[in-house]
C-alpha positions as CSV (number, residue, x, y, z in Angstrom):
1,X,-35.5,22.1,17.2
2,X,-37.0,22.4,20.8
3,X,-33.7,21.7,22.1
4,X,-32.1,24.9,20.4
5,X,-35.6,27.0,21.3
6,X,-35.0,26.1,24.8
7,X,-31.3,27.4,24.7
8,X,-32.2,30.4,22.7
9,X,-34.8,31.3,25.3
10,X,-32.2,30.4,28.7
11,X,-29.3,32.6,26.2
12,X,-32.2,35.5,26.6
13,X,-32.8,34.8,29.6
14,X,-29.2,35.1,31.1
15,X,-28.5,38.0,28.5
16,X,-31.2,39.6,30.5
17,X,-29.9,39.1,34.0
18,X,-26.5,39.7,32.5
19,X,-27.9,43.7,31.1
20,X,-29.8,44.2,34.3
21,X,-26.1,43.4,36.3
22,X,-24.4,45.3,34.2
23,X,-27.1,48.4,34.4
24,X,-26.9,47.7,38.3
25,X,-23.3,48.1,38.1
26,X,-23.2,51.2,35.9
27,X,-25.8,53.0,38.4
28,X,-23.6,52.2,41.8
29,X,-20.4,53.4,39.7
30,X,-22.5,56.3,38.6
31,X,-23.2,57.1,42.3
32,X,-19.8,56.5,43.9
33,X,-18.5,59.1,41.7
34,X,-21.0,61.3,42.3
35,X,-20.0,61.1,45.9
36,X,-16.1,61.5,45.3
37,X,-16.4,64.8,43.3
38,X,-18.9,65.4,46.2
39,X,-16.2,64.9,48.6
40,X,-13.3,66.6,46.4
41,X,-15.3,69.7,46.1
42,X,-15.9,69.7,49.8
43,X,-12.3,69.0,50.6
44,X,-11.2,71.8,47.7
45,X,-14.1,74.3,50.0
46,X,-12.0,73.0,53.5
47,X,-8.9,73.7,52.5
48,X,-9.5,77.4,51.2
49,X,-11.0,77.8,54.8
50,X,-8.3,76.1,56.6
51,X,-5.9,79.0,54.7
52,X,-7.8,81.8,55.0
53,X,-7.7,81.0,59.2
54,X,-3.9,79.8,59.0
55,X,-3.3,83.0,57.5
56,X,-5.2,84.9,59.6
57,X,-3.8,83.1,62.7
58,X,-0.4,83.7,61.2
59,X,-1.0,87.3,60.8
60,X,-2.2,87.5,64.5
61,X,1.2,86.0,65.7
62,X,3.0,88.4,63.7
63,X,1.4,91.4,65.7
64,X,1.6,89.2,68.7
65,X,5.4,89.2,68.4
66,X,6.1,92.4,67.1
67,X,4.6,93.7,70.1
68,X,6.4,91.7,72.8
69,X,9.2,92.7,71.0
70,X,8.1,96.5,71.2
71,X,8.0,95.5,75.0
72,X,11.2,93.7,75.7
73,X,12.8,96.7,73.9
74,X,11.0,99.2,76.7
75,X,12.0,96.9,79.5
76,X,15.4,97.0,77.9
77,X,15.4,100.7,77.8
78,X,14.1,100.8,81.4
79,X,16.5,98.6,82.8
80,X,19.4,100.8,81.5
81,X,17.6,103.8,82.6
82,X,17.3,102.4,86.1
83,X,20.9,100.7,86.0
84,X,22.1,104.3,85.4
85,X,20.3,106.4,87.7
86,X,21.6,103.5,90.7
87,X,25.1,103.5,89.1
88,X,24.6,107.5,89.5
89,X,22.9,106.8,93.1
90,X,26.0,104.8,94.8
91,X,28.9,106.9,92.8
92,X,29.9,104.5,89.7
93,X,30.7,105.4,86.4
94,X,28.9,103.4,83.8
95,X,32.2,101.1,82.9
96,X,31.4,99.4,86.4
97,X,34.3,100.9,88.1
């Protein structure tokens, strides 16, 4: 009868350990996924910043561009304006004759 008593109380024992473990286990679980939604909710807040400058960027090359475009078209203009007046100057007709 001492015998079982002893294993009865090394059964508690260990059962003890064995809750604390699994209680140890639970709380570090418990805290790495309150860190990953942590991290997903600061990735989620990123990447709405990281659009709202992309787009804002893009936006900025899209004026960029339609105003060198603006100013190749003047250059155009100007060249053909000063190609005329020097076709004019030295007696050609615009076909290059």
């Amino acid at each position: 009868m001492e015998e079982v008593r002893r294993d009865v109380d090394t059964a508690r024992t260990l059962s003890s350990g064995a809750h604390q473990d699994v209680g140890d286990v639970q709380a570090t679980l418990r805290a790495h996924i309150n860190t990953l939604e942590a991290l997903h909710k600061n990735q989620r807040e990123m990447h709405k910043e990281v659009h709202t400058e992309f787009a804002a960027v893009h936006s900025k090359m899209d004026a960029g561009f339609t105003e060198m475009r603006e100013g190749f078209t003047k250059i155009g203009l100007g060249m053909a304006a000063i190609t005329a007046k020097l076709n004019i100057a030295i007696g050609r007709d615009d076909t290059g004759d």
